[in-house]
N, C-alpha and C positions, 0 to 999 in steps of 0.2 A: 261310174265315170272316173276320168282318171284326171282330170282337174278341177279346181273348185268352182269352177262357173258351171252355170247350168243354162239350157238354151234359152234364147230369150222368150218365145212361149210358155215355158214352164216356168219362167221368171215373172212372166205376168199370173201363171194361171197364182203363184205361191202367194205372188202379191193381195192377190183375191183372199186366198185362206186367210194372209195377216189381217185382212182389213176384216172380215169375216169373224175372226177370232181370237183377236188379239185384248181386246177389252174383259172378254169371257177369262180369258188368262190370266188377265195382268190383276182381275181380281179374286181369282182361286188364288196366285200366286201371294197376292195381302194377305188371305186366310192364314196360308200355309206358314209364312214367314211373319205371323202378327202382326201385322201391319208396316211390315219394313217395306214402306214403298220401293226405295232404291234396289232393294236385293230383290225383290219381284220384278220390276221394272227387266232386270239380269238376267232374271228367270226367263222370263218370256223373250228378251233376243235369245238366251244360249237353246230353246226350245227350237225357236226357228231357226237360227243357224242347224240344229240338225237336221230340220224337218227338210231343209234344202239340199243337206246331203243323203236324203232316203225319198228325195222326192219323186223319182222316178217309180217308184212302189206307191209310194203316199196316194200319189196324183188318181192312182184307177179306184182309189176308195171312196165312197159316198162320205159326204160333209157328215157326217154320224160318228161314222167310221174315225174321220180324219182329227175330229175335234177328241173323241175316245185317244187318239195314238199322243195329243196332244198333252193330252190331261195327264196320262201316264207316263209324258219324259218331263212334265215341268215337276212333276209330283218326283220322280225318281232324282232330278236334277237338284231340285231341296233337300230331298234323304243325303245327297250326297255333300251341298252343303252345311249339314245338319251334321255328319260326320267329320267332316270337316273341320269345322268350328270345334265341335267336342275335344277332336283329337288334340287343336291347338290349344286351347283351352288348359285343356292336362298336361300337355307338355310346358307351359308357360308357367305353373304352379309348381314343375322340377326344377325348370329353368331360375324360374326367381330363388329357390331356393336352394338351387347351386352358387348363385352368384351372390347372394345376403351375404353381407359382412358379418363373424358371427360378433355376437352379444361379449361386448367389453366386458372380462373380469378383471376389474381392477386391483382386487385386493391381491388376486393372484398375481395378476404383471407385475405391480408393487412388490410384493414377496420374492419373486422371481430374481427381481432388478437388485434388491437388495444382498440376497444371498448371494447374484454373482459378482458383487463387490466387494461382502467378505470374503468369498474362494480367492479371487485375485489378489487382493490384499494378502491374502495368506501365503500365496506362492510367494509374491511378489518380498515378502518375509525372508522368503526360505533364503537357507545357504548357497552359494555359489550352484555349485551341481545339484542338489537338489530343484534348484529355480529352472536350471536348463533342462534337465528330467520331465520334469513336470511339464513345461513348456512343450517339447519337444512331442511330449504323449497327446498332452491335452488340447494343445492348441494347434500343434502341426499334424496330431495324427497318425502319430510313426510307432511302431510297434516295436516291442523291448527289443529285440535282436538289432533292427536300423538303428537304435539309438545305442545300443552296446556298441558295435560299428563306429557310428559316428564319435562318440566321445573317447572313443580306445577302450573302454575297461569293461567286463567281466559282464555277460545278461544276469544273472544271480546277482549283482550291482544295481544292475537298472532295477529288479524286482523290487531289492530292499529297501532303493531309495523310495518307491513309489510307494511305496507298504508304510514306512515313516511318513509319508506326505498325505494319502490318505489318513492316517491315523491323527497328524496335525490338523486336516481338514473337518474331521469328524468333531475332534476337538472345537473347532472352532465356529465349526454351522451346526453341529447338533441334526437333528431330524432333518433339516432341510439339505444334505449332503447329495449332491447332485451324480456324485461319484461311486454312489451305495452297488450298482448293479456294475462295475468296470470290472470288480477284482475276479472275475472268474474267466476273463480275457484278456489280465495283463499281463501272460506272456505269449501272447500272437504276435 
């Protein structure tokens, strides 16, 4: 059929089969889904809803017949809520666990916050060009040539200063020098 009504004959004969079979359903469908009334209850319309669109086949089958094709889509219709569920399920245990805030370390953010007080401190120390060096690398980003550029003078300048600025920060955070892994890209 190429719409979803079905004639009104076979809308009484379908009627028949619900009233016929419907209770038989609604309590295989408890079985199936432990006792979840409501998602059997679901079961058994979404059964009949198909059975109405295959009714035109259904209808020449004896009540044996019909209750057999019955049993086997509410039964299929739970596998599929059954996968269902599952699949949600698992994806809900990625989901949570993409969006968990993770687990506060404190001592670390503490350590963190403090070392980048002393590094700043330190710049904030340094000499005149030194401070802008520094700045310029650290805080803006710019690479030894942009900042030989910017300030007029010599990239071999900008290296040296940063080489002394490292070597004051080293000085002055010890182990915690956030700058340990920069010098093999400070003249990019």
């Amino acid at each position: 059929m190429t719409n979803d009504k079905i004639p009104k004959a076979h809308a009484q004969e379908l009627a028949g089969c619900f009233a016929t079979h419907a209770k038989v359903l609604f309590g295989y469908g408890c079985f199936l889904t432990r006792g979840d009334r409501a998602l059997a209850d679901d079961l058994v319309q979404d059964t009949f809803m198909a059975a109405a669109r295959q009714w035109s086949t259904l209808r020449c089958r004896n009540e044996a017949q019909r209750l057999g094709w019955l049993r086997t889509t509410i039964g299929n219709l739970a596998i599929s809520v059954f996968r269902h569920n599952e699949a949600f399920r698992n994806r809900l245990a990625e989901l949570e666990a993409l969006y968990r805030p993770p687990t506060a370390d404190t001592h670390a953010e503490a350590a963190s916050a403090i070392t980048l007080e002393r590094c700043w401190q330190t710049v904030h120390a340094l000499p005149p060009q030194q401070h802008a060096i520094a700045a310029m690398r650290w805080l803006m980003g710019m690479k030894n040539n942009e900042i030989a550029e910017s300030l007029g003078v010599a990239e071999g300048t900008v290296a040296a200063h940063l080489s002394t600025v490292r070597g004051k920060l080293r000085a002055s955070l010890g182990p915690y020098d956030p700058f340990s892994g920069d010098e093999k890209g400070a003249s990019s």
